[in-house]
C-alpha positions as CSV (number, residue, x, y, z in Angstrom):
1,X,-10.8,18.9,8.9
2,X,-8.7,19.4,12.1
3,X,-6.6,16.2,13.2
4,X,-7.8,14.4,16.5
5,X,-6.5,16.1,19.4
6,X,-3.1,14.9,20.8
7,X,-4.1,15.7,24.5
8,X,-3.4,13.3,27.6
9,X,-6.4,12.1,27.1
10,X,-5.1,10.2,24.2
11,X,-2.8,9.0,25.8
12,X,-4.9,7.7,28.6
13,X,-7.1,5.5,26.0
14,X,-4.0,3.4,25.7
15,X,-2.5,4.9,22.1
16,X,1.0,4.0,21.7
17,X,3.5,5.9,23.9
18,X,6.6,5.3,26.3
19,X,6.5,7.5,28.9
20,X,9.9,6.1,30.7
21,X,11.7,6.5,27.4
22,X,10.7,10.1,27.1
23,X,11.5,10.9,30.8
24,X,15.0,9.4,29.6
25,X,15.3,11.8,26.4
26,X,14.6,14.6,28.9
27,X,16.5,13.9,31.4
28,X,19.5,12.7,29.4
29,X,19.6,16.6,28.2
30,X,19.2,17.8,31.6
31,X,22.5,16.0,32.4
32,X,24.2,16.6,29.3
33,X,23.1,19.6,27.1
34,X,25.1,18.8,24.3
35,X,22.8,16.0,23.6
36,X,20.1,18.2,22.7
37,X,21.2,18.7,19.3
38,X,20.9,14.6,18.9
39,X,17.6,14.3,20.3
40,X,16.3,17.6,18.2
41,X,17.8,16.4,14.8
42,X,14.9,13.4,14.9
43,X,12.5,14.9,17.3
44,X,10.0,17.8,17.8
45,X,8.1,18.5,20.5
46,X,4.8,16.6,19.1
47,X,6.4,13.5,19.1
48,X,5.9,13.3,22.9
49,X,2.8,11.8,24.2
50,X,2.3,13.8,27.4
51,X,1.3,17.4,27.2
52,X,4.0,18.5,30.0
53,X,6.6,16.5,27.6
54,X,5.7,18.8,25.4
55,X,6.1,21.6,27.1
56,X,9.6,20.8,28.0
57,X,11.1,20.1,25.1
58,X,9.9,22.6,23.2
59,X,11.3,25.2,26.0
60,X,14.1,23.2,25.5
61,X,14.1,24.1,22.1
62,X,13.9,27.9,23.1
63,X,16.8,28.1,24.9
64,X,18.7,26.2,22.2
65,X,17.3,28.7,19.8
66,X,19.5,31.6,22.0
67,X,22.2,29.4,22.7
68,X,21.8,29.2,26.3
69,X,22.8,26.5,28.7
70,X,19.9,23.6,29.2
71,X,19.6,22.6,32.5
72,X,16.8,22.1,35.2
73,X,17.3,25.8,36.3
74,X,17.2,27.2,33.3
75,X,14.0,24.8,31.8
76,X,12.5,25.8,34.9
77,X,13.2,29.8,34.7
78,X,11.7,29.5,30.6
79,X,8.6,27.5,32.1
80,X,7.8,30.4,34.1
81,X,8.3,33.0,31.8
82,X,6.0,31.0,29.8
83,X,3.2,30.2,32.9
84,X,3.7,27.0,32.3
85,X,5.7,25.8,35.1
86,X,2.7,24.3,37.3
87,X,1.3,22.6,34.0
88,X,4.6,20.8,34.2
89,X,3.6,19.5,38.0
90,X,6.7,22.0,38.9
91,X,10.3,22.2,39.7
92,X,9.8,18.4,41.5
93,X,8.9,17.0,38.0
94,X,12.0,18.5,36.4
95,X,14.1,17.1,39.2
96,X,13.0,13.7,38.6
97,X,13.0,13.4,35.2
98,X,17.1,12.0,35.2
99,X,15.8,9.4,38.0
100,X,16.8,5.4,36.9
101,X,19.0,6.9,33.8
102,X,22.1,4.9,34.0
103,X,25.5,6.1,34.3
104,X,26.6,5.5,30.8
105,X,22.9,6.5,29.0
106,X,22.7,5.7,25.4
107,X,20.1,9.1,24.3
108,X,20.0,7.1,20.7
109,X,18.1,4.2,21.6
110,X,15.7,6.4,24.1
111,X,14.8,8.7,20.7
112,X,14.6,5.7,18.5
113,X,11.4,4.2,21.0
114,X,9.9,7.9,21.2
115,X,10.2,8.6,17.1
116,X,8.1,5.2,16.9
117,X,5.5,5.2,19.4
118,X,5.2,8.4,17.6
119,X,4.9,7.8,14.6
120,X,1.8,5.0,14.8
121,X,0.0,7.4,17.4
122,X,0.5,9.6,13.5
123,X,-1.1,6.3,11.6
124,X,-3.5,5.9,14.1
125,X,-4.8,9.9,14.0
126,X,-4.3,9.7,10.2
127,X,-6.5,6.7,9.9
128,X,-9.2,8.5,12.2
129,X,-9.4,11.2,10.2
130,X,-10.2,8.7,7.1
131,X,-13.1,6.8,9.2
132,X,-14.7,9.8,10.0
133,X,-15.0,11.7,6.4
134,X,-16.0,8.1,5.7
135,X,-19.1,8.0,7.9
136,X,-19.5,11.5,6.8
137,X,-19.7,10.6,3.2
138,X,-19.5,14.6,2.8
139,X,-16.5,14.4,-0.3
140,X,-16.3,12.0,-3.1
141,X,-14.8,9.1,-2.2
142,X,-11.6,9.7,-4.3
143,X,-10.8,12.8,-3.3
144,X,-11.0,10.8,0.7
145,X,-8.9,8.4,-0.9
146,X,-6.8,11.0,-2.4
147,X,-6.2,12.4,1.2
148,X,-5.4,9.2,2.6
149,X,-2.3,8.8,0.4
150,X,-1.4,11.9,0.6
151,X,-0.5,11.7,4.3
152,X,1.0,8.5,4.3
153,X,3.1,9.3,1.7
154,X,4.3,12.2,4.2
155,X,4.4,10.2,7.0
156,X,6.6,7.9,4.8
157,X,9.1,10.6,3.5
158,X,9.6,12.0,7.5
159,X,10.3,8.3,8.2
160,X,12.9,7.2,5.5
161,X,15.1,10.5,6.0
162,X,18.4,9.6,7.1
163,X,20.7,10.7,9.4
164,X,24.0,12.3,8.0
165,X,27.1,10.0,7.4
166,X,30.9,10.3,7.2
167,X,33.1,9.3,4.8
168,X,34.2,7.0,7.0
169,X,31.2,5.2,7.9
170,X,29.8,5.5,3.9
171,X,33.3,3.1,3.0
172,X,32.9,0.8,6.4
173,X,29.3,-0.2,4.9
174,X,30.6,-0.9,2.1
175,X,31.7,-4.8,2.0
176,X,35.6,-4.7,1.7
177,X,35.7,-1.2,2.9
178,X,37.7,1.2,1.2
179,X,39.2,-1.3,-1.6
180,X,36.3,-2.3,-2.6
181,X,34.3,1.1,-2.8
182,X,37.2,1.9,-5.4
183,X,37.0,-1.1,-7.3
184,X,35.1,-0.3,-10.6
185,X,34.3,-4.1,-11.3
186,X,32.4,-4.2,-7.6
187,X,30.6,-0.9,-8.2
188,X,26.4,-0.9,-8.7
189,X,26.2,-1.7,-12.7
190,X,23.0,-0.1,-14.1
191,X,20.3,-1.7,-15.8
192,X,21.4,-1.9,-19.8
193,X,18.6,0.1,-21.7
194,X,19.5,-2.0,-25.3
195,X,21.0,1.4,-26.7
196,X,24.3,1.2,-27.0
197,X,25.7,4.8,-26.5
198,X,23.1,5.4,-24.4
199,X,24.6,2.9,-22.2
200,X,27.9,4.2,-22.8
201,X,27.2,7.6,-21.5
202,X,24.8,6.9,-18.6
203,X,26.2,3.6,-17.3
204,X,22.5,2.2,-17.6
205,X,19.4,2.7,-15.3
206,X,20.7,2.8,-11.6
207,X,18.4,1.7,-8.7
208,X,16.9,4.7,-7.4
209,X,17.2,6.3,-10.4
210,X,13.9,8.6,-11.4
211,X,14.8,8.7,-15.5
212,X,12.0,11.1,-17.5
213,X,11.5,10.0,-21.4
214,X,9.3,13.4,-22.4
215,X,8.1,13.9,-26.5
216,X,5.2,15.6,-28.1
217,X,2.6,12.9,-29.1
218,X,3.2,10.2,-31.5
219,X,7.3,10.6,-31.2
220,X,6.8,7.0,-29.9
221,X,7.6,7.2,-26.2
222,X,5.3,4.1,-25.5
223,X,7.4,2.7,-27.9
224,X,10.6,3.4,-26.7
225,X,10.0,2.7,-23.4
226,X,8.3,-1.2,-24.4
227,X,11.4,-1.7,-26.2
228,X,13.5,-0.8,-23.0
229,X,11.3,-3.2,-20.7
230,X,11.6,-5.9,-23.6
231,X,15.4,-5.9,-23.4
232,X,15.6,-5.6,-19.5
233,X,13.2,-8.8,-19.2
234,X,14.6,-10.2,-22.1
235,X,18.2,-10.0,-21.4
236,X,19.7,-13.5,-21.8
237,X,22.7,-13.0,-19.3
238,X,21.1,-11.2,-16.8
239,X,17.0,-11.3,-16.9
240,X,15.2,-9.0,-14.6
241,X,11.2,-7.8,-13.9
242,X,9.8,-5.4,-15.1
243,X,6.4,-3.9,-14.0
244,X,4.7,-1.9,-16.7
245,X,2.0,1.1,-15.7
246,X,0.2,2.3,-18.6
247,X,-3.0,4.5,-17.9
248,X,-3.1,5.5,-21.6
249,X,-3.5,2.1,-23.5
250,X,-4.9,-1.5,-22.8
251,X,-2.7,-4.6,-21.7
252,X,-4.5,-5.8,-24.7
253,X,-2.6,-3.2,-26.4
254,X,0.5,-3.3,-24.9
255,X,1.2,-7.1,-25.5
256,X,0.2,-6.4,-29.2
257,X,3.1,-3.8,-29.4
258,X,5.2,-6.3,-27.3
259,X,4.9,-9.5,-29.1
260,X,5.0,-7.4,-33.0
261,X,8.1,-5.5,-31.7
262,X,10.3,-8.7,-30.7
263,X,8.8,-10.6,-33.8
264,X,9.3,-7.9,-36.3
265,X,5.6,-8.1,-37.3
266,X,4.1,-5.3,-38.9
267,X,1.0,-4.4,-36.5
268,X,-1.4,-3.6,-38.7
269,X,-1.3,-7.0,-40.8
270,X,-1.2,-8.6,-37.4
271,X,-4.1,-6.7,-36.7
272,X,-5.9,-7.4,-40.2
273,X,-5.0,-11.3,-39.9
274,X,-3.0,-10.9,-43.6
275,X,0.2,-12.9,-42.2
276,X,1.8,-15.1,-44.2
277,X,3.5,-18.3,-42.9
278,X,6.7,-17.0,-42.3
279,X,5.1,-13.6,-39.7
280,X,3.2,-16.5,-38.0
281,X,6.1,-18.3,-37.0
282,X,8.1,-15.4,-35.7
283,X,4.9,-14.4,-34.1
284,X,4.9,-18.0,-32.1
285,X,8.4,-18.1,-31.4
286,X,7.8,-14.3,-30.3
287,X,4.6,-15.0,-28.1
288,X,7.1,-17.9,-26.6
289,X,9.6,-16.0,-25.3
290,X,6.9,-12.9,-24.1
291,X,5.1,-16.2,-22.3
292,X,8.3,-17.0,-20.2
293,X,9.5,-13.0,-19.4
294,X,8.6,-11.7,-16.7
295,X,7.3,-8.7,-17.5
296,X,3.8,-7.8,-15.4
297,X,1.5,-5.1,-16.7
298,X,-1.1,-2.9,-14.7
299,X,-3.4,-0.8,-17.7
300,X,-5.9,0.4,-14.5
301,X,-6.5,4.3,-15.5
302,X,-6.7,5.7,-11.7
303,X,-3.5,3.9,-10.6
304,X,-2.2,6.4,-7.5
305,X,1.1,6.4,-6.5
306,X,0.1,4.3,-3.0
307,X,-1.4,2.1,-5.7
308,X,2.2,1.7,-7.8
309,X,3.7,1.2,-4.1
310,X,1.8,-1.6,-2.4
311,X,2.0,-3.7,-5.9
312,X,5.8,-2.6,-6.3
313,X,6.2,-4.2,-3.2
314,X,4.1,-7.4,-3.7
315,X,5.9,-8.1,-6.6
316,X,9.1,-7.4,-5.3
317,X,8.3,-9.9,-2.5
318,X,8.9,-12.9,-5.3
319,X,10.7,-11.1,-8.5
320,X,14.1,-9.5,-9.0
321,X,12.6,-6.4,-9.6
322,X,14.2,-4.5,-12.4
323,X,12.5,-1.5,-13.9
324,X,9.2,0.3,-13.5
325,X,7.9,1.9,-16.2
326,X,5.3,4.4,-15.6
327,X,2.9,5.8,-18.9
328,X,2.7,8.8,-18.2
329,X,3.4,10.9,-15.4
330,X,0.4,13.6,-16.6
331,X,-2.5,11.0,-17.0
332,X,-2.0,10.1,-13.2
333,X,-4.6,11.2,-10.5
334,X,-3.0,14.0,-8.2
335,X,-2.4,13.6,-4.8
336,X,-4.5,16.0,-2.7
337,X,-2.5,19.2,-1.9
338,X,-5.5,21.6,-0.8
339,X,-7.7,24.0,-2.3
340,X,-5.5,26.3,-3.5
341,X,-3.2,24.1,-5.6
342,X,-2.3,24.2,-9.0
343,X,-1.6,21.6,-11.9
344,X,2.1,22.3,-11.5
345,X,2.0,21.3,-8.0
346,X,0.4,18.5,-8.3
347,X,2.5,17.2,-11.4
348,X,5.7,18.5,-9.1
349,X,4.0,16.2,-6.3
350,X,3.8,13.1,-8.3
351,X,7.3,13.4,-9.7
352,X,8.8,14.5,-6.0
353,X,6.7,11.0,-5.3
354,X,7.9,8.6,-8.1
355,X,11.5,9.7,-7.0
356,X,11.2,8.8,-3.2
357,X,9.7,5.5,-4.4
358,X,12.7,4.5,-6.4
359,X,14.9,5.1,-3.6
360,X,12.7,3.4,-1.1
361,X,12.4,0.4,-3.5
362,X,15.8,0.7,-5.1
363,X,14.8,0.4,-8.8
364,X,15.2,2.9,-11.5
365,X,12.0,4.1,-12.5
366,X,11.4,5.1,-16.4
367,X,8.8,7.3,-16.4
368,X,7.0,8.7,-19.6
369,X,5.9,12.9,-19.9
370,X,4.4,15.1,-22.1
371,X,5.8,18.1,-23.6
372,X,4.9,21.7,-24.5
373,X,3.8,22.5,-27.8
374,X,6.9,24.9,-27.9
375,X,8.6,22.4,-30.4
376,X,6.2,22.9,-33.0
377,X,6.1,26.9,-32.2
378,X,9.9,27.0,-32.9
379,X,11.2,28.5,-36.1
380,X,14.5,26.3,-37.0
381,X,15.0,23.5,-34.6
382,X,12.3,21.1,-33.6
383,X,14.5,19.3,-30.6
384,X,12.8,19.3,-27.2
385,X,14.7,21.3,-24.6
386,X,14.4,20.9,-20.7
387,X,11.8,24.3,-20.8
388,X,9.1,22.2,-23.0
389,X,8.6,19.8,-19.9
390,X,4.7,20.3,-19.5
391,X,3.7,21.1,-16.4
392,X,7.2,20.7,-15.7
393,X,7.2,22.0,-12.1
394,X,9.7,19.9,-10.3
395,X,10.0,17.4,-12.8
396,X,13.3,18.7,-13.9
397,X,14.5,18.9,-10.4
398,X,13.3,15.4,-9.0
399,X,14.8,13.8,-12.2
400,X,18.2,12.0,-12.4
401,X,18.2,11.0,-16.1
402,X,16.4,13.3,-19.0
403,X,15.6,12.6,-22.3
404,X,13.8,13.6,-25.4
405,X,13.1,11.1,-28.3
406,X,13.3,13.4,-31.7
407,X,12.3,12.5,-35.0
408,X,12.7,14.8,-37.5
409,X,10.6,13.2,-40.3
410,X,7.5,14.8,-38.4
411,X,8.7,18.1,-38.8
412,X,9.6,17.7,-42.6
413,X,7.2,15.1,-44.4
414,X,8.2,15.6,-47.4
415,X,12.3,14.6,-46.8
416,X,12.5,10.9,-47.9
417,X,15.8,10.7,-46.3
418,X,14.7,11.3,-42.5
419,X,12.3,8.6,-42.7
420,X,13.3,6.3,-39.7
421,X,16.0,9.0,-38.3
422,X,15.5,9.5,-34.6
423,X,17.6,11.2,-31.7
424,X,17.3,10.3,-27.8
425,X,18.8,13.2,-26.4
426,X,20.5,13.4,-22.9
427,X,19.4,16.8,-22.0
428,X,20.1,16.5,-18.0
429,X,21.8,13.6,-16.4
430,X,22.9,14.1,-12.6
431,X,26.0,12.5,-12.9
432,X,27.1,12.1,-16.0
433,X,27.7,13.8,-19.7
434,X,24.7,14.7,-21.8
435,X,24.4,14.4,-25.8
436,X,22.7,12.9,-28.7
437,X,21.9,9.0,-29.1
438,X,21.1,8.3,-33.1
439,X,18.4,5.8,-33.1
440,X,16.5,4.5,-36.1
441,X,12.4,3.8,-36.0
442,X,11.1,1.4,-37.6
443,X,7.3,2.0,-38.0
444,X,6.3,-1.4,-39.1
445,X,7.0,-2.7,-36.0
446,X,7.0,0.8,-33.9
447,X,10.6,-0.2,-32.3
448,X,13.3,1.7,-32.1
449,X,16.8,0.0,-32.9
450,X,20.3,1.1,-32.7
451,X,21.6,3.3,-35.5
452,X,24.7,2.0,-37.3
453,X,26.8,5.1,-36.0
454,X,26.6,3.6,-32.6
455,X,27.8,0.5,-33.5
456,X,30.5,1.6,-35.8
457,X,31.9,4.2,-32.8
458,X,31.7,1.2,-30.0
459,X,34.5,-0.8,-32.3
460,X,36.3,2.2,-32.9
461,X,36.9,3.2,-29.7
């Protein structure tokens, strides 16, 4: 379905616009050329209101294109080749577009009013668009929905791209300036994961960090990842939220594995109700602590990305927002990308989406994937690689952090001595090293813990 329109028309039934401002963007390039390049870098010729606008800064645009001078004879010899010098009410129009601009004209300020007038005339046609395959009721509801987010998200990323910045102005925003940007002590610490050398390698999970925890089935990913929100909400110096999005198990479910894992309960007597008096009391003292931590958990199967943003945000409003865990990045419905997409799109469109959210919201997100079956296929050595990613798309692009949980025991059943032995591995980190991480699993409690290597190494070093 076509989008509304954006003829004067429009604009005469009162939708946001600014016509002095835009006479001033004009005319501020008719004065000065070399402003062109400012006003082009944040606006194109739709974001104009009137249809002559239009017209004139996108033959503005030509001439830019062939590096030619910009100025009213010129704009006015392009209009013409173009027959569009009349719809433009003539050379008199051009020569009035510079009238009221003040000697010292600050173009900045002029674009900043045009780019938002624009953009919620773009809300307003988006929004249209909605209400009428509403009353239309001619696609499933979901896939409307589906559309919706889909173009706010994009309105969203257009909006939150930022201009380019110097080195200069990067260590004047910093408080302290230059001392204090190369102060390690004052620099962003990550969020501690609980895991010693994973810690030590990564630094911890950065805000606008998009990390990707990928195994083959019953590795223990959910696992792993509960046990990283536990610590992070847990953390007795420095306590933090975490919002949990599972579209695989229950919340029932999840605070099971929760309060077993941080009372060291096996789950299945939990389950059963065969605990003696010793498991109930850790279980209480357990269920205590889970009461008071502020960790919030969303089990709704259709959660959309808009859906993870607007709560992000409510919560954010009244918690210092730590972590988001998302379980897992497959299971989640796919924004709408056409007709002729393709699962790997979509996937790519939901990781591409995850990772503008953690920058918008500043908070690392920890979000789970599935892999390949080319593990199992491969003769030798089990351990995931960045090519098993499934569906992997941009996955592997959008992501800062990945890592692969390994457990050999589910490879070689019969070797006693792997029981419990596990591997995170680092197999892409953006700015840092990559490597193993032992862990041990405990599958009483389905938590993974710290090996004794790591422990041994951290005094050593």
């Amino acid at each position: 379905m076509s989008q509304p329109s954006k003829t004067d028309q429009s604009f005469e039934r009162g939708l946001p616009s600014n016509v002095y401002a835009e006479r001033m963007v004009l005319g501020s390039i008719l004065i000065n050329s070399n402003t062109f390049i400012t006003a082009a870098a944040s606006l194109s010729p739709d974001d104009f209101s009137l249809d002559k606008h239009r017209r004139i800064f996108q033959r503005m645009m030509d001439l830019n294109n062939r590096e030619e001078r910009i100025d009213r004879v010129t704009v006015a010899n392009e209009l013409m080749r173009h027959s569009e010098l009349e719809a433009v009410d003539g050379l008199t129009y051009l020569s009035s577009l510079d009238e009221g601009l003040p000697e010292i004209f600050h173009i900045e300020s002029y674009i900043a009013i045009v780019r938002d007038k624009s953009l919620l005339r773009q809300l307003i046609y988006s929004a249209q668009e909605t209400i009428q395959r509403c009353m239309l009721a001619e696609d499933d509801p979901a896939l409307i929905l589906s559309h919706a987010e889909e173009g706010l998200l994009k309105l969203g990323e257009a909006r939150a791209k930022d201009s380019l910045l110097s080195a200069q102005q990067v260590f004047d925003s910093e408080e302290g300036g230059v001392n204090a940007f190369l102060d390690p002590g004052r620099r962003v610490q990550g969020v501690s994961t609980g895991f010693i050398k994973f810690d030590e390698m990564t630094g911890g999970m950065r805000p606008g960090e998009l990390i990707i925890l990928a195994a083959r089935p019953a590795m223990g990913k959910t696992a792993l990842a509960l046990n990283v929100a536990l610590h992070v909400a847990t953390n007795k110096k420095n306590p933090k939220a975490v919002a949990v999005f599972s579209m695989e198990m229950s919340k029932q479910s999840l605070l099971t594995r929760l309060i077993c894992s941080l009372g060291r309960v096996d789950q299945q007597r939990f389950r059963s109700g065969y605990l003696d008096r010793e498991e109930r009391a850790r279980l209480g003292m357990a269920a205590a602590d889970l009461y008071e931590a502020p960790i919030f958990i969303d089990d709704t199967s259709s959660t959309t990305l808009m859906d993870i943003n607007a709560k992000l945000r409510k919560l954010r409003a009244s918690n210092d927002l730590g972590l988001v865990v998302v379980d897992y990045l497959q299971l989640m419905p796919a924004p709408s990308l056409g007709r002729n997409s393709n699962r790997v799109q979509e996937v790519g469109a939901l990781s591409r989406g995850m990772k503008l959210m953690s920058k918008d919201l500043e908070v690392p997100f920890l979000v789970l994937s599935q892999l390949s079956r080319a593990p199992e296929q491969r003769i030798g050595d089990h351990r995931p690689q960045l090519a098993d990613l499934r569906e992997s798309g941009s996955i592997e692009q959008d992501a800062d952090m990945v890592a692969f949980i390994f457990r050999p025991e589910v490879y070689q059943k019969d070797r006693e001595d792997l029981r419990g032995v596990a591997e995170l591995i680092l197999a892409k980190q953006r700015n840092g090293p990559t490597g193993k991480v032992p862990l041990v699993f405990l599958h009483n409690y389905t938590k993974f813990e710290n090996a004794a290597d790591s422990f041994d190494d951290d005094h050593g070093e």
